[in-house]
Backbone as CSV, one residue per row, in Angstrom:
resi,resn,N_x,N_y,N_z,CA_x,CA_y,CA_z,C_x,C_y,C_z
1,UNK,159.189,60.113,-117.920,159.663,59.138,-116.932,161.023,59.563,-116.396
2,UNK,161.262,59.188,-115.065,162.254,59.752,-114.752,162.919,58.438,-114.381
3,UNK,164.750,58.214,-114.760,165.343,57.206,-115.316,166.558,57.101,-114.169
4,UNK,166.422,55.948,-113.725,167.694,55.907,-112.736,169.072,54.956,-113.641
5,UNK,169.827,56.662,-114.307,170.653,55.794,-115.016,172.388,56.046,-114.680
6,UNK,172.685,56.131,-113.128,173.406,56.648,-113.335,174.391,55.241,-112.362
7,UNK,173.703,54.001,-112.466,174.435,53.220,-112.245,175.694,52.621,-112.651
8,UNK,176.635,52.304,-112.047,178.055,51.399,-112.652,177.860,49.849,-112.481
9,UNK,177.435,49.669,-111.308,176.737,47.961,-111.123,176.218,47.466,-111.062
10,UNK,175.178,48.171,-111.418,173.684,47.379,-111.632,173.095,47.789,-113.120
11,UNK,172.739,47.137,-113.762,172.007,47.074,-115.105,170.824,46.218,-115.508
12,UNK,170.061,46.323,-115.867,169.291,45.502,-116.094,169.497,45.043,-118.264
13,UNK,170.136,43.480,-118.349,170.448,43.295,-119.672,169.049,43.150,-121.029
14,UNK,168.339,42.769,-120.014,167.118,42.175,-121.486,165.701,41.583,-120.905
15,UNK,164.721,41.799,-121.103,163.795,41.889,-120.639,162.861,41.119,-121.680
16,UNK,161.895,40.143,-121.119,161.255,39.190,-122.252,160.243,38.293,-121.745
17,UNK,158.669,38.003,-121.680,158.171,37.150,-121.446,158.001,37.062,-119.394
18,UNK,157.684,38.123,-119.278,157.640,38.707,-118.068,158.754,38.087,-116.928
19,UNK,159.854,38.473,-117.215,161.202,38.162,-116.685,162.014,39.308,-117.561
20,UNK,163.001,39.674,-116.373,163.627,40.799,-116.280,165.553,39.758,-116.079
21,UNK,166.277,40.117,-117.137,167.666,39.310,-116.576,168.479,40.630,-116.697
22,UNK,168.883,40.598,-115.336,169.486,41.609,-114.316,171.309,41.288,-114.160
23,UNK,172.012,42.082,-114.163,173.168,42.169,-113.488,173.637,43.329,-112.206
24,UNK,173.709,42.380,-110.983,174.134,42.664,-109.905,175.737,42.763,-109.744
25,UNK,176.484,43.982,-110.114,178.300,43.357,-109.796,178.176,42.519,-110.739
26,UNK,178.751,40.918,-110.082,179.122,39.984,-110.875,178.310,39.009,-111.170
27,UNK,176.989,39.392,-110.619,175.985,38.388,-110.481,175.009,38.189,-111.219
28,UNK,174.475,37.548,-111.859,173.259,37.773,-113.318,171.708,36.829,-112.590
29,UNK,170.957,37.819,-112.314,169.609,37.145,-112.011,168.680,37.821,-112.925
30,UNK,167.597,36.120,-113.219,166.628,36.338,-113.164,165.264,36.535,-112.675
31,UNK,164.137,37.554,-112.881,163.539,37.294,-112.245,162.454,38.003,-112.549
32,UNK,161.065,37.738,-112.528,159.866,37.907,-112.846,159.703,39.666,-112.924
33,UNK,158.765,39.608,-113.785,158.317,41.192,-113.870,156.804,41.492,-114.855
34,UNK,155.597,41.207,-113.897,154.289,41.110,-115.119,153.984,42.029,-116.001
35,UNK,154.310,43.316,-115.596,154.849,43.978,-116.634,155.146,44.106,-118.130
36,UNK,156.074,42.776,-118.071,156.970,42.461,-119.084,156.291,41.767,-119.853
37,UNK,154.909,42.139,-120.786,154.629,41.718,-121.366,154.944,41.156,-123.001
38,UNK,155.843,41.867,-123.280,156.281,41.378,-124.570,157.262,40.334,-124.581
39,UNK,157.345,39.533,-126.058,157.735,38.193,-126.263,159.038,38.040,-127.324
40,UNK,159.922,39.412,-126.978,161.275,39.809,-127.584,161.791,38.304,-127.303
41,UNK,162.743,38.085,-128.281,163.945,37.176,-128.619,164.909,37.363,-127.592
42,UNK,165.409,36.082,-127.244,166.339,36.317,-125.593,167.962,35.746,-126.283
43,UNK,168.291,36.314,-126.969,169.619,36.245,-127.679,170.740,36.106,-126.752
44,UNK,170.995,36.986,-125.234,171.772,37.185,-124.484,172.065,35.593,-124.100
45,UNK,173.574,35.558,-123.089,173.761,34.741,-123.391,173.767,34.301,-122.217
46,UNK,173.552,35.194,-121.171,173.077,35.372,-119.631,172.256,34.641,-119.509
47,UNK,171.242,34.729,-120.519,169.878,33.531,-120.324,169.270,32.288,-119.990
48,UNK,171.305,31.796,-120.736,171.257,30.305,-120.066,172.245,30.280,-119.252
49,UNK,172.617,31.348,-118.650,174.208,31.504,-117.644,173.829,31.877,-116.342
50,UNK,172.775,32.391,-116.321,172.604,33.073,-114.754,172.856,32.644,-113.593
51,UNK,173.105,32.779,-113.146,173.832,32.270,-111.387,172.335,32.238,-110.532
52,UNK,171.446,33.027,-110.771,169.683,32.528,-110.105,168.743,32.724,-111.027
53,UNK,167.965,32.289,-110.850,166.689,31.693,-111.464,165.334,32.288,-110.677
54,UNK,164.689,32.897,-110.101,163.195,33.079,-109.795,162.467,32.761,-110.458
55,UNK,161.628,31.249,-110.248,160.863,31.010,-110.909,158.579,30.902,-110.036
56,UNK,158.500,31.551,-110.584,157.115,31.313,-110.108,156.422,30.180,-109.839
57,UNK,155.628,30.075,-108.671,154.774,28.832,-108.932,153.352,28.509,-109.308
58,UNK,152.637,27.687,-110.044,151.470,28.322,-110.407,149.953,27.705,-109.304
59,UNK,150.795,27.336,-108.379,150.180,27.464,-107.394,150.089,28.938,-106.382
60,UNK,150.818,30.011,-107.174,151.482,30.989,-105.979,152.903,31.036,-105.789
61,UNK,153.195,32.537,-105.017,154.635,32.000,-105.001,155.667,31.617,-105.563
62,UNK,156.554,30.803,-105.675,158.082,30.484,-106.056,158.910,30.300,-105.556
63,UNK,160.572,30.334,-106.296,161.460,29.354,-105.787,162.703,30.032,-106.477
64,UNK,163.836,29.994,-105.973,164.967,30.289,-106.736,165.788,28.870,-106.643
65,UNK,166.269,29.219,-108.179,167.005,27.379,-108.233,168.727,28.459,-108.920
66,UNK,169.747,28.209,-107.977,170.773,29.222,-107.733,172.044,27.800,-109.091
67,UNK,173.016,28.463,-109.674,173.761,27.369,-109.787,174.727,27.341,-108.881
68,UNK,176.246,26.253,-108.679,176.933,26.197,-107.360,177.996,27.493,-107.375
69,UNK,178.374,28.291,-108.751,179.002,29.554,-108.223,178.252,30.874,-107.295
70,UNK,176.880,30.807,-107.342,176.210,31.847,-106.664,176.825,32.476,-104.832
71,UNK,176.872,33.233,-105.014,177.295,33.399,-103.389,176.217,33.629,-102.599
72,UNK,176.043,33.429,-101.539,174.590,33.914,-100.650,174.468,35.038,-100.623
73,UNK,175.143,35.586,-100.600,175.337,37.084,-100.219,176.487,38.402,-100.878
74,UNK,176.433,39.384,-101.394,177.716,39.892,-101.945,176.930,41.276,-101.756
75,UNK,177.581,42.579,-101.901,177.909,43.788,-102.053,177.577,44.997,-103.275
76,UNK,176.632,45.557,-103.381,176.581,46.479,-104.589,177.030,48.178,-104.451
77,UNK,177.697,48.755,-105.135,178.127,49.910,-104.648,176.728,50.927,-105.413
78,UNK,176.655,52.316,-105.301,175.830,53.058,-105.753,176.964,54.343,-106.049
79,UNK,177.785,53.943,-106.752,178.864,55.521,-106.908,178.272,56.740,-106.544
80,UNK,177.566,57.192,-107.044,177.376,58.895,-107.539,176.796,59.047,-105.959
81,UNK,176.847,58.706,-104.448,176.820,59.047,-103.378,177.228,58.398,-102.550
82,UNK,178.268,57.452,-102.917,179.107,56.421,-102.151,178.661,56.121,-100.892
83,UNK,177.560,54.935,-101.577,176.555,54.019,-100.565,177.140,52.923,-101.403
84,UNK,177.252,51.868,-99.978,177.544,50.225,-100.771,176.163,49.284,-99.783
85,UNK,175.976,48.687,-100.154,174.582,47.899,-100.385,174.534,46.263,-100.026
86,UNK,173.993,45.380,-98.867,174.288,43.765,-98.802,173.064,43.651,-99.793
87,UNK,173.439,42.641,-100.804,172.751,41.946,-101.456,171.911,40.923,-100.837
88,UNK,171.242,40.064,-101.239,170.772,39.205,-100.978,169.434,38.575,-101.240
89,UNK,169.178,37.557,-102.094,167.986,36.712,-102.852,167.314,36.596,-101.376
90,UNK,165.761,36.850,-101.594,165.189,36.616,-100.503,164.090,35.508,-101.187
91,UNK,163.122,35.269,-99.866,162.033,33.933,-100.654,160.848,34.264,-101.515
92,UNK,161.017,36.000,-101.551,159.603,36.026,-102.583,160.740,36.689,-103.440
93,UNK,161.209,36.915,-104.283,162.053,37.619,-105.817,163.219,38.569,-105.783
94,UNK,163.060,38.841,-103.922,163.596,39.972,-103.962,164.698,39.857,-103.954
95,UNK,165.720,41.038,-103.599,167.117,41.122,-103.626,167.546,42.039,-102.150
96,UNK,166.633,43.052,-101.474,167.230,43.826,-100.541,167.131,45.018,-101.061
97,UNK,167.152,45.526,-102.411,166.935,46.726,-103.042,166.619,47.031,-104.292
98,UNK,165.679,48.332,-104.075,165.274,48.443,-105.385,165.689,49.435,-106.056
99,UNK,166.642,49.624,-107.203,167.484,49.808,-107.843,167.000,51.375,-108.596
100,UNK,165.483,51.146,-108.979,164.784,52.393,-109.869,165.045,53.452,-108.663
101,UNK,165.041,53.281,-107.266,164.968,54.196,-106.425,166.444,55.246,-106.268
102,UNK,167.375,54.828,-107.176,168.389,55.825,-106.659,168.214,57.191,-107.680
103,UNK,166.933,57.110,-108.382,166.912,58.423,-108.962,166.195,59.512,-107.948
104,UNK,165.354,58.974,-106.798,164.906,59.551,-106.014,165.921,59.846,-104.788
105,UNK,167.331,58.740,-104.630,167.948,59.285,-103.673,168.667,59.934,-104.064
106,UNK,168.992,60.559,-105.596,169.483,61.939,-106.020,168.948,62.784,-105.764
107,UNK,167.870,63.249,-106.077,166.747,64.010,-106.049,166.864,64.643,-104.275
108,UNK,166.911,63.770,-103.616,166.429,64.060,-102.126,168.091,65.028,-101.940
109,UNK,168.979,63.718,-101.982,170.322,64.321,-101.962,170.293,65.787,-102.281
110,UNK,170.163,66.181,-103.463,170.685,67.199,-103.981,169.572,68.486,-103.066
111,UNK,168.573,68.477,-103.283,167.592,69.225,-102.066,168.216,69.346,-100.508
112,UNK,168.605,68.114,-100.182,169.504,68.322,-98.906,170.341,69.204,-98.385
113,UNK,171.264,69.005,-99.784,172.623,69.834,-99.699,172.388,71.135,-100.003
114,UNK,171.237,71.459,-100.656,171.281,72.581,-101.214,170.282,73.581,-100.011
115,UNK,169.729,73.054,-99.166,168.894,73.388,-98.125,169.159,74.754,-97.714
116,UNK,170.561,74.614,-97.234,171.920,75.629,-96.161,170.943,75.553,-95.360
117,UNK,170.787,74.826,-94.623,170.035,74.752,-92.959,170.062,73.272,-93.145
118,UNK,169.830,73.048,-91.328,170.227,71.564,-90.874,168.631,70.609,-91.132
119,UNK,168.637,69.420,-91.662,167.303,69.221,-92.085,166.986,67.710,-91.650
120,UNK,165.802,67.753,-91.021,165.454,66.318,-90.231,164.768,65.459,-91.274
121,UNK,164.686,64.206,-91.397,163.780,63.708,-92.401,163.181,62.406,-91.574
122,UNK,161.681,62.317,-91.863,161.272,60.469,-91.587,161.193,59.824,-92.501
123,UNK,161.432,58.851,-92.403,161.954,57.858,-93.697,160.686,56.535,-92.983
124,UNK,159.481,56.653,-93.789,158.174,55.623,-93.228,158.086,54.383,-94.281
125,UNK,158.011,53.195,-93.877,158.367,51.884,-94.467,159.719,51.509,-95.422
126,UNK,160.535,51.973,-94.612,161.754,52.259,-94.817,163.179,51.422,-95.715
127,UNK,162.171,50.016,-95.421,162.992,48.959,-95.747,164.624,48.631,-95.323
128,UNK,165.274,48.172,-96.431,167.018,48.537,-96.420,167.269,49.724,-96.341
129,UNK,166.735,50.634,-96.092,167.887,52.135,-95.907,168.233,53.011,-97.129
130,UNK,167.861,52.329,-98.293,168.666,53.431,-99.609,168.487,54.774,-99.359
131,UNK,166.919,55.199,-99.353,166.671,56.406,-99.004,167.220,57.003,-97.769
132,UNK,167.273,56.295,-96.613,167.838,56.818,-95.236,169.267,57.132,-95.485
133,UNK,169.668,56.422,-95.749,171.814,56.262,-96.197,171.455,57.700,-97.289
134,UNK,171.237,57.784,-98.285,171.067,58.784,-99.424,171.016,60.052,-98.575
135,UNK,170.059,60.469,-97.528,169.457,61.833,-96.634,170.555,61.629,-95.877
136,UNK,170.880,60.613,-95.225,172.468,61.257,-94.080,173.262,61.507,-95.122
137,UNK,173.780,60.818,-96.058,175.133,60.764,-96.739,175.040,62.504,-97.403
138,UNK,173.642,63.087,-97.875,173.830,64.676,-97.629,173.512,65.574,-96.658
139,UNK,173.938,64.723,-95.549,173.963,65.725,-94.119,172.591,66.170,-93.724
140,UNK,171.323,65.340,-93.805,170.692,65.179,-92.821,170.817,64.207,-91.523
141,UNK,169.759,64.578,-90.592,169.332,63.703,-90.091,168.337,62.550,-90.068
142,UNK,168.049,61.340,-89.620,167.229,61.020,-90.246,166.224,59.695,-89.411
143,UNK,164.909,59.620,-89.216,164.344,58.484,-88.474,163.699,57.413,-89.450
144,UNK,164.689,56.420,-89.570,163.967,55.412,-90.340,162.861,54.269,-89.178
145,UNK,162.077,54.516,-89.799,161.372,53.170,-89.281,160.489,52.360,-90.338
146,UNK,160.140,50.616,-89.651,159.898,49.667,-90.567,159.376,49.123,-89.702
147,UNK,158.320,48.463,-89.961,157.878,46.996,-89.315,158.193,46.001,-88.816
148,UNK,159.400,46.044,-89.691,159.931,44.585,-89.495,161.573,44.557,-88.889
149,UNK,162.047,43.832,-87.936,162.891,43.883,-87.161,164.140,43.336,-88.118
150,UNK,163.874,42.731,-88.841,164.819,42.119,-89.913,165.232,42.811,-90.886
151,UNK,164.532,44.157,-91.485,164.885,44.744,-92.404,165.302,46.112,-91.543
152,UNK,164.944,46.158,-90.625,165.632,47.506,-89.815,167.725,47.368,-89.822
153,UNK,167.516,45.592,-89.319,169.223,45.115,-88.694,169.588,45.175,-90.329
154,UNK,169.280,44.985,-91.185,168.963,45.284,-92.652,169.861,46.950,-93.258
155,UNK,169.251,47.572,-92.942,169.306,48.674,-93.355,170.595,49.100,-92.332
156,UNK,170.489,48.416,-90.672,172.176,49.124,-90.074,173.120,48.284,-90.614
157,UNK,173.078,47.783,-91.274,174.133,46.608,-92.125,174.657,47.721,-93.166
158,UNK,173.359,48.186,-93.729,173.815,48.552,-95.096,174.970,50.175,-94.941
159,UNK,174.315,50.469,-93.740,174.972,52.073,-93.424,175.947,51.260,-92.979
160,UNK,176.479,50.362,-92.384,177.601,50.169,-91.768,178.693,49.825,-92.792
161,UNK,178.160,49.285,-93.704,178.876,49.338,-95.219,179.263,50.746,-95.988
162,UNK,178.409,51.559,-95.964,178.757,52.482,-96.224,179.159,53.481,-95.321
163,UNK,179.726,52.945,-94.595,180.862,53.815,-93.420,180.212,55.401,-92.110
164,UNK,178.413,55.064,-92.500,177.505,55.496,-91.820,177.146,55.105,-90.443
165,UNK,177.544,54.482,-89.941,177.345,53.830,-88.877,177.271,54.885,-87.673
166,UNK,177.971,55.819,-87.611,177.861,56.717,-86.805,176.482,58.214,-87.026
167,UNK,176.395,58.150,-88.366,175.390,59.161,-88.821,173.856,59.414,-88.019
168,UNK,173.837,60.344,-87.691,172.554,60.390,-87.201,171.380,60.211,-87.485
169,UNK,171.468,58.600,-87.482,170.277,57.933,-87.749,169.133,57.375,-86.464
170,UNK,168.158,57.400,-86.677,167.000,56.848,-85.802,166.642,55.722,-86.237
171,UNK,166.763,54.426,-85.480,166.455,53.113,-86.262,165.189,52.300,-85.125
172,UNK,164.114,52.612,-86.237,162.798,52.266,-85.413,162.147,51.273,-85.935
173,UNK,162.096,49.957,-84.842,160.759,49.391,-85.331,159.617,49.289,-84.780
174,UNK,158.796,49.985,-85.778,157.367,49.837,-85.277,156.577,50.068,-86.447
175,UNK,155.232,50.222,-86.248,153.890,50.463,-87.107,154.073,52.059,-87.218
176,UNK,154.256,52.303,-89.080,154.580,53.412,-89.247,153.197,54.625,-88.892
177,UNK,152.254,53.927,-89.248,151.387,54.770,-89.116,150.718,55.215,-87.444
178,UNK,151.028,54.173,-86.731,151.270,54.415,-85.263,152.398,55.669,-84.551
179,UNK,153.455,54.902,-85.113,154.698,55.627,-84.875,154.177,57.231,-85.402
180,UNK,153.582,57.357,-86.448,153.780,58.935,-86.557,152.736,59.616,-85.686
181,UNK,151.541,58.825,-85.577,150.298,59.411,-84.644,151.317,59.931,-83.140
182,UNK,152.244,58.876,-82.709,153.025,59.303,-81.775,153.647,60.565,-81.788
183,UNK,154.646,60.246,-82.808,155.318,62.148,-83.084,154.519,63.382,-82.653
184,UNK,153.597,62.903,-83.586,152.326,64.449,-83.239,152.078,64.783,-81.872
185,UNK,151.701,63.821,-81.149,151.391,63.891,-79.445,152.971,64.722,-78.972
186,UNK,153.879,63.734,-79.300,154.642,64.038,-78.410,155.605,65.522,-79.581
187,UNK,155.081,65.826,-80.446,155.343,67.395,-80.696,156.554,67.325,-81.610
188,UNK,157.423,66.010,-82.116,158.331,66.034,-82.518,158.269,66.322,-84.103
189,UNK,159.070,67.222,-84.799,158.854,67.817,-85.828,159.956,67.058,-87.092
190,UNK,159.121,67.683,-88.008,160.067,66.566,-89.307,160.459,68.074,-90.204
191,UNK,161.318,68.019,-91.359,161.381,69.252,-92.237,160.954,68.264,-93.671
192,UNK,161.331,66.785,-93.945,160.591,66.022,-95.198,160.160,64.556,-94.406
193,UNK,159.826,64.463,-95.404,159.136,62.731,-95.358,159.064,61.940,-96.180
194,UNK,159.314,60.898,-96.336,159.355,59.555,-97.504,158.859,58.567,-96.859
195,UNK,157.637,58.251,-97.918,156.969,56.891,-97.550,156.702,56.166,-98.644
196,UNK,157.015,54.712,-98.451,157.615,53.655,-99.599,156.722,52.644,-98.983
197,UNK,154.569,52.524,-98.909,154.066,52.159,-98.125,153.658,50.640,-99.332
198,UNK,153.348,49.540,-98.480,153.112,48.729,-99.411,151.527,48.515,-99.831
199,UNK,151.863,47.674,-100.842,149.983,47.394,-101.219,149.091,47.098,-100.687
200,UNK,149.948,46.054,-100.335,148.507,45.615,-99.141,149.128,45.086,-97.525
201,UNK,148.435,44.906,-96.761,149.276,44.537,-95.296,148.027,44.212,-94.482
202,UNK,148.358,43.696,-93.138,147.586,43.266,-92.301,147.844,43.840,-90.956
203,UNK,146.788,44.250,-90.405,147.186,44.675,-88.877,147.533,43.831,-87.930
204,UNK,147.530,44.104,-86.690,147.802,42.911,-85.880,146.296,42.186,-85.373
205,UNK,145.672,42.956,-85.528,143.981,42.227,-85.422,143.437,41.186,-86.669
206,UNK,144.120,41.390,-87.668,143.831,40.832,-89.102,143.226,41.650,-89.799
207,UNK,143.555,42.919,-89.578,142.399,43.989,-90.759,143.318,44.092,-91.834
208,UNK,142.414,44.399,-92.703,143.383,44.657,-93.988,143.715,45.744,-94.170
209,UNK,144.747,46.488,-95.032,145.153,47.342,-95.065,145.733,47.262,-96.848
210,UNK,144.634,48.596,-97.194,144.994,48.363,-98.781,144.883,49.761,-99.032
211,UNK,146.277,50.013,-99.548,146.905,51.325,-99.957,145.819,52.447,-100.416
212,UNK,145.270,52.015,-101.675,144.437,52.958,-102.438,143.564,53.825,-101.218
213,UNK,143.088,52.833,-100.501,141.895,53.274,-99.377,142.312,54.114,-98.202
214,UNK,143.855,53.790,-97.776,144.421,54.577,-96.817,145.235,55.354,-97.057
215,UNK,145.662,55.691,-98.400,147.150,56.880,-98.731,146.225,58.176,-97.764
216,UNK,145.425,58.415,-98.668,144.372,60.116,-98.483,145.011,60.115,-96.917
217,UNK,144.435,59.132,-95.872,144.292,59.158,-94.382,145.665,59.345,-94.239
218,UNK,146.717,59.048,-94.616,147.798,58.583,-94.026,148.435,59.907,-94.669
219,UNK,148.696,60.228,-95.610,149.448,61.303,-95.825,148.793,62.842,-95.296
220,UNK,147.755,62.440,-94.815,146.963,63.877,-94.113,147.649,63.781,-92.449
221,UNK,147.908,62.464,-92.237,148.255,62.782,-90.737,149.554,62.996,-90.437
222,UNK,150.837,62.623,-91.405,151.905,62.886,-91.495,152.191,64.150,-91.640
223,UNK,151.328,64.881,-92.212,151.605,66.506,-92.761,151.487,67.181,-91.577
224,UNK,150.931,66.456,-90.359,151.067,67.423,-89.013,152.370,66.972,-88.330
225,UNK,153.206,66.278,-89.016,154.381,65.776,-88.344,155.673,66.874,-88.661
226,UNK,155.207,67.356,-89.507,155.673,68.394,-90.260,156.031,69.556,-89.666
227,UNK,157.181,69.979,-89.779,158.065,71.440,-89.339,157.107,72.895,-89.777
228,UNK,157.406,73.981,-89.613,156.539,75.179,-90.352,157.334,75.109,-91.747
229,UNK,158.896,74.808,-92.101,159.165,75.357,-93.237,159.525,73.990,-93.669
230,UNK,158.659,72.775,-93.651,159.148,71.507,-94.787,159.621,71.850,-96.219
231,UNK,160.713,70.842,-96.233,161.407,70.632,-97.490,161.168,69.928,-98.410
232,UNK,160.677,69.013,-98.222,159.656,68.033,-99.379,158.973,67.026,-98.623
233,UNK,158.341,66.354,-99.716,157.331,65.263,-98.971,157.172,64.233,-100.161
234,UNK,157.823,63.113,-100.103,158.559,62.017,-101.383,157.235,60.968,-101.228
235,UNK,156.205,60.650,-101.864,155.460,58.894,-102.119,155.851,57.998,-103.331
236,UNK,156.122,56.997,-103.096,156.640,56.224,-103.896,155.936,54.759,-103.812
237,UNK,155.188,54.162,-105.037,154.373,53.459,-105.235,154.623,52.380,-106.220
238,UNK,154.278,51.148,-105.518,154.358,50.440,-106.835,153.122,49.354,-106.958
239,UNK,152.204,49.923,-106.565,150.512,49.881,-106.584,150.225,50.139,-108.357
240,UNK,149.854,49.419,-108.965,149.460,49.595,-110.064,147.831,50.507,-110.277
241,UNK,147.442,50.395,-109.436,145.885,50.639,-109.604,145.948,52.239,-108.984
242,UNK,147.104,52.602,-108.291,147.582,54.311,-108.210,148.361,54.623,-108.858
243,UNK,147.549,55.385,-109.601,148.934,56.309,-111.115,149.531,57.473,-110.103
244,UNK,150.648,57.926,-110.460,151.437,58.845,-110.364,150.265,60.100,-110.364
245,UNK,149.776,60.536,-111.131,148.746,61.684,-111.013,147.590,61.993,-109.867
246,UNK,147.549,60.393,-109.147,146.723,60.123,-108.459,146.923,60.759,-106.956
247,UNK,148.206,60.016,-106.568,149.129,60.440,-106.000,149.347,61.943,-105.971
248,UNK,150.090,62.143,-106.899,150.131,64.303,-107.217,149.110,64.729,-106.535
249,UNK,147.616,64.361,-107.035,146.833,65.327,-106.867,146.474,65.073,-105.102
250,UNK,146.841,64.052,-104.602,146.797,63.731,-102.787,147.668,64.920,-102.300
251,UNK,148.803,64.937,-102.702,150.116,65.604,-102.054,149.705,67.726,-102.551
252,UNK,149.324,67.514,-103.524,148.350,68.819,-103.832,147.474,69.028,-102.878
253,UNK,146.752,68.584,-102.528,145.113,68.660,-102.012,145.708,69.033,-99.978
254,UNK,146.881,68.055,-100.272,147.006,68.499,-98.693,148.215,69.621,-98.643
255,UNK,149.008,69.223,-98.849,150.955,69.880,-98.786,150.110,71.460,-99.415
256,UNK,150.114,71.507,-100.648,149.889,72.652,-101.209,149.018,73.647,-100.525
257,UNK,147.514,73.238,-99.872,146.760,74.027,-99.296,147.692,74.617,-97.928
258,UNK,148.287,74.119,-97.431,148.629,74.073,-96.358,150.470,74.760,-96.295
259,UNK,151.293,74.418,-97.401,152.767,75.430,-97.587,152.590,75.693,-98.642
260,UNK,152.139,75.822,-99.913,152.158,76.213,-100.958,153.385,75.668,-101.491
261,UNK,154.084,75.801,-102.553,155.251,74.922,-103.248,154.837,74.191,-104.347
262,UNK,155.320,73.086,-104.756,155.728,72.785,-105.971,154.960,71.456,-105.933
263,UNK,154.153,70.767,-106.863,153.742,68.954,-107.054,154.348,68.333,-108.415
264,UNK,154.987,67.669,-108.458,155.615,66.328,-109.480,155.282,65.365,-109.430
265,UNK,155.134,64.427,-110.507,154.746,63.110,-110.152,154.951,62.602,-111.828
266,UNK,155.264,61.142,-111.459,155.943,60.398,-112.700,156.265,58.910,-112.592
267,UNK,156.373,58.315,-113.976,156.870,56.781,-113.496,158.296,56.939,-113.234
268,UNK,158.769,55.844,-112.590,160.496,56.088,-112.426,160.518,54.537,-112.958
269,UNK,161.674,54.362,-113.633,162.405,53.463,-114.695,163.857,52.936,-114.343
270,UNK,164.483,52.037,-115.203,165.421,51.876,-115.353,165.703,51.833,-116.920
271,UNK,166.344,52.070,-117.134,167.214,51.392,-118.950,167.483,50.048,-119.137
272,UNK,166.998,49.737,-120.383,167.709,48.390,-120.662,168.630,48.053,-121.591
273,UNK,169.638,47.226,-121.392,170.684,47.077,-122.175,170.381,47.265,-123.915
274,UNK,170.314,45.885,-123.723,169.663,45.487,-125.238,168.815,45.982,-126.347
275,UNK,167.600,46.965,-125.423,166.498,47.174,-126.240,166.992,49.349,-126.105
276,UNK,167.531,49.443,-125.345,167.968,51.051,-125.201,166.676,51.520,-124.647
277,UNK,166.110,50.818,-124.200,164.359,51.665,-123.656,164.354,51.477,-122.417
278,UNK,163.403,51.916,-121.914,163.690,51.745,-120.245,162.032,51.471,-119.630
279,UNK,162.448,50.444,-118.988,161.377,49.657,-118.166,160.968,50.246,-116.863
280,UNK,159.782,50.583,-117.044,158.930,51.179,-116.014,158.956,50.586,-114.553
281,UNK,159.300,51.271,-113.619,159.215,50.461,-112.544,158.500,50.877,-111.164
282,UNK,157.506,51.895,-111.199,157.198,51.607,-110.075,156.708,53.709,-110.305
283,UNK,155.777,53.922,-109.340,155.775,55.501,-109.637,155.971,56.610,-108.514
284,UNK,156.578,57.958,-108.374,156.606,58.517,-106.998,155.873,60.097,-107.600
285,UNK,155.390,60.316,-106.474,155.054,61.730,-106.735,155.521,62.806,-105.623
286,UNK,155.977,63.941,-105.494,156.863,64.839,-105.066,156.133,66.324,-104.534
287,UNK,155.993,66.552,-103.416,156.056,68.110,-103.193,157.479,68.791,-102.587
288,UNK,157.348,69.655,-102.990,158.677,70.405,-103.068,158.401,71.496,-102.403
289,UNK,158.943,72.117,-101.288,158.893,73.652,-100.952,159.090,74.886,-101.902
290,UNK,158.979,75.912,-101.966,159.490,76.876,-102.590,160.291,77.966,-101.895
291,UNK,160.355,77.458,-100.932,161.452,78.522,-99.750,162.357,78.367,-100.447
């Protein structure tokens, strides 16, 4: 497993009874994780202190019940590539970011820098930006796009925090898998790619759209978006019913026949305080050039 541990403000303290109690900065949330199947002793003292609450409903859904010090909103830094981050409790659990991912925006980082040539990247369901901020902040370029118009102004928030605001970023909203059919027509070339696609989704007709069934399609048509000498090609999943190997062997079957290079694939984690073990969070699998 590969471990995103190289945080200063974010930790995750103790984990128990499928709830995860988290520290943000100064902020202590809880919040669901099915996962979390075991029924460890909640000794911490966070447990009954937390500033939010995510609680499920068993109708569906849920609710955060905040106490009156909570702020709406506050700031997380990411040291080791000096990115700072808007927080923020949203209405299904979330926060704005997911935290296991800065082992992948090392990863990309360090490939970046180490390139010595100038390197374009698309950044597909893009969300807040971690990954986009991570690829400029080592001197790429970079086209994020997202669906959603809210998490795009999202993500220029977050670069504008981290003093990116000027970086050559592409901030797109549209249908990623549209958007790239476009590129191809119109000839525009990528050197990597990261796609952070979700489980399930709906078109604008009402079709469904469920990962397992469309990765194969979707990562075959991106690979023509692709430069002659790509630098990697990042999937990152948190589809339970696609293992990491599953994945590998997609990014094999196409990337590999086609540049030859390198396939990885693994769960990515965080650490936990209390128990010193680290909680699985989600899985990515990796082709790598060999140029």
């Amino acid at each position: 497993m590969r471990v995103a541990n190289q945080w200063k403000s974010y930790k995750i303290l103790d984990t128990s009874e499928q709830e995860k109690l988290e520290k943000w900065n100064q902020v202590t949330l809880i919040r669901p994780d099915p996962q979390i199947i075991w029924k460890t002793a909640k000794p911490h003292p966070q447990w009954q202190q937390a500033h939010g609450h995510y609680q499920r409903s068993s109708t569906g859904g849920g609710n955060w019940q905040f106490n009156k010090k909570t702020p709406s909103e506050w700031t997380l830094d990411y040291e080791p590539l000096d990115l700072k981050f808007r927080i923020q409790p949203t209405g299904f659990k979330h926060t704005g970011l997911f935290p296991e991912q800065a082992v992948n925006w090392d990863y990309m980082a360090n490939l970046i820098k180490n390139a010595d040539r100038p390197i374009s990247v698309l950044n597909l369901f893009a969300y807040t930006g971690g990954a986009t901020l991570a690829c400029a902040r080592a001197g790429a370029s970079v086209c994020h796009v997202d669906a959603s118009k809210g998490m795009v102004q999202w993500a220029r928030d977050n670069a504008a925090l981290s003093g990116l605001s000027d970086a050559p970023i592409r901030w797109i909203v549209d249908d990623c898998e549209k958007f790239a059919a476009r590129e191809i027509r119109r000839e525009r070339k990528y050197d990597a790619i990261i796609m952070d696609p979700p489980s399930y989704g709906r078109g604008p007709g009402g079709e469904i759209w469920k990962l397992e069934d469309c990765i194969y399609d979707l990562v075959k048509l991106c690979s023509h978006v692709l430069s002659n000498q790509p630098l990697f090609f990042l999937i990152n999943s948190y589809t339970t019913g696609l293992s990491p190997s599953v994945m590998g062997y997609i990014l094999g079957s196409i990337m590999q026949r086609k540049f030859g290079g390198n396939i990885s694939f693994d769960e990515i984690g965080l650490p936990v305080e209390s128990s010193k073990m680290t909680l699985p969070c989600g899985s990515t699998a990796i082709w790598q050039s060999d140029f």
